[in-house]
C-alpha positions as CSV (number, residue, x, y, z in Angstrom):
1,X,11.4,7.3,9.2
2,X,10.6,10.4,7.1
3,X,8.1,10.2,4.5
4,X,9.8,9.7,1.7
5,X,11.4,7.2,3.2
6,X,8.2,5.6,4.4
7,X,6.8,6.2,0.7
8,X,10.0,4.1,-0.7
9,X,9.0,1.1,1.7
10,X,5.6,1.3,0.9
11,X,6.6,1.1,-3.0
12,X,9.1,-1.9,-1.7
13,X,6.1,-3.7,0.0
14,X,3.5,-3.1,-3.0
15,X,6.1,-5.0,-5.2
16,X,6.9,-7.4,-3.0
17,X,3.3,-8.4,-2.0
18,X,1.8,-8.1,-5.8
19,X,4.8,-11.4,-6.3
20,X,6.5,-10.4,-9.6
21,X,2.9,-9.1,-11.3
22,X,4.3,-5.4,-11.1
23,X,7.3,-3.2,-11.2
24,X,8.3,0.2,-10.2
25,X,8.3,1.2,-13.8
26,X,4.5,0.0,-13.8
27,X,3.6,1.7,-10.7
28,X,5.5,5.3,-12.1
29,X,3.6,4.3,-15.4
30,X,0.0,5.0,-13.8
31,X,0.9,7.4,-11.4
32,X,1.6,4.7,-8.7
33,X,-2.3,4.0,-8.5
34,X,-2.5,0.5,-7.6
35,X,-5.8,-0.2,-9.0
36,X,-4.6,1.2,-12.7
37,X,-1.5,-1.3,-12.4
38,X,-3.6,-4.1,-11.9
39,X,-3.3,-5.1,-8.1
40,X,-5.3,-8.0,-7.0
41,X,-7.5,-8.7,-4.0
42,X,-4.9,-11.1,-3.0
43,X,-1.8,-8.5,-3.3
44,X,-3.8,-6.1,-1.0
45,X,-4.1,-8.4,1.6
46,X,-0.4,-9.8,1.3
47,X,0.4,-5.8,1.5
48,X,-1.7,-5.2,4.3
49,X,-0.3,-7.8,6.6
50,X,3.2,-6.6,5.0
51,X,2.5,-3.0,6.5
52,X,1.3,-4.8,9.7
53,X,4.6,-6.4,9.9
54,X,7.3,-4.5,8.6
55,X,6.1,-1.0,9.8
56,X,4.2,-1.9,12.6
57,X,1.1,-0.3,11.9
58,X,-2.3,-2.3,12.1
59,X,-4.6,-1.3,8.6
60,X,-8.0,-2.8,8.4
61,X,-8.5,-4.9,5.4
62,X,-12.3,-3.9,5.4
63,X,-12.0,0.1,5.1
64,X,-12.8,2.2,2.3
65,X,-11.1,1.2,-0.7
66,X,-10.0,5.2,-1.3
67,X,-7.2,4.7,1.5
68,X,-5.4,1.9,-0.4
69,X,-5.8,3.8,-4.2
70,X,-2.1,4.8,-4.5
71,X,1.0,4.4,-2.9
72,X,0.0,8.0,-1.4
73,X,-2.9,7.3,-0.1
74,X,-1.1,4.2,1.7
75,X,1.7,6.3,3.1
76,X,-0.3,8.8,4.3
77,X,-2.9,6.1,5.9
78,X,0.6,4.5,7.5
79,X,1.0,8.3,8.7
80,X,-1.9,8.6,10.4
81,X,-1.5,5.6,12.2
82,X,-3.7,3.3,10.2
83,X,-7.7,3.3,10.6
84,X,-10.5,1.2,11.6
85,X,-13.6,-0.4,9.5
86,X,-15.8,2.5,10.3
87,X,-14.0,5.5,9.9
């Protein structure tokens, strides 16, 4: 999958995990920064496990919050293979 493919999916999976509180026009609307659109603890977690599942690729919950910022920040995490509590 190419990146801008991957990026689409990851958009996909931030919808579907934040259930119905935010759209793509919301996401566009803050520069796809999940924490300016309002995500919850609860949405990260569901997207998380999402990731886990759907693309295959393990992110800890428990590293720092700058990787799960924006949808780019979470593609490019998913690039890199995901990442560990301490790096």
């Amino acid at each position: 999958m190419d990146r801008s493919a991957l990026r689409t999916k990851i958009i996909d999976l931030v919808i579907a995990a934040g259930d119905g509180s935010i759209t793509a026009d919301e996401l566009a609307g803050v520069n796809y920064s999940l924490r300016d659109a309002g995500y919850s603890s609860l949405s990260y977690m569901r997207l998380i496990d999402s990731i886990e599942n759907e693309i295959g690729v393990y992110l800890d919950p428990e590293a720092a919050v700058e990787h799960y910022e924006t949808i780019d920040s979470v593609t490019a995490l998913v690039i890199a293979g995901g990442i560990g509590a301490d790096a």
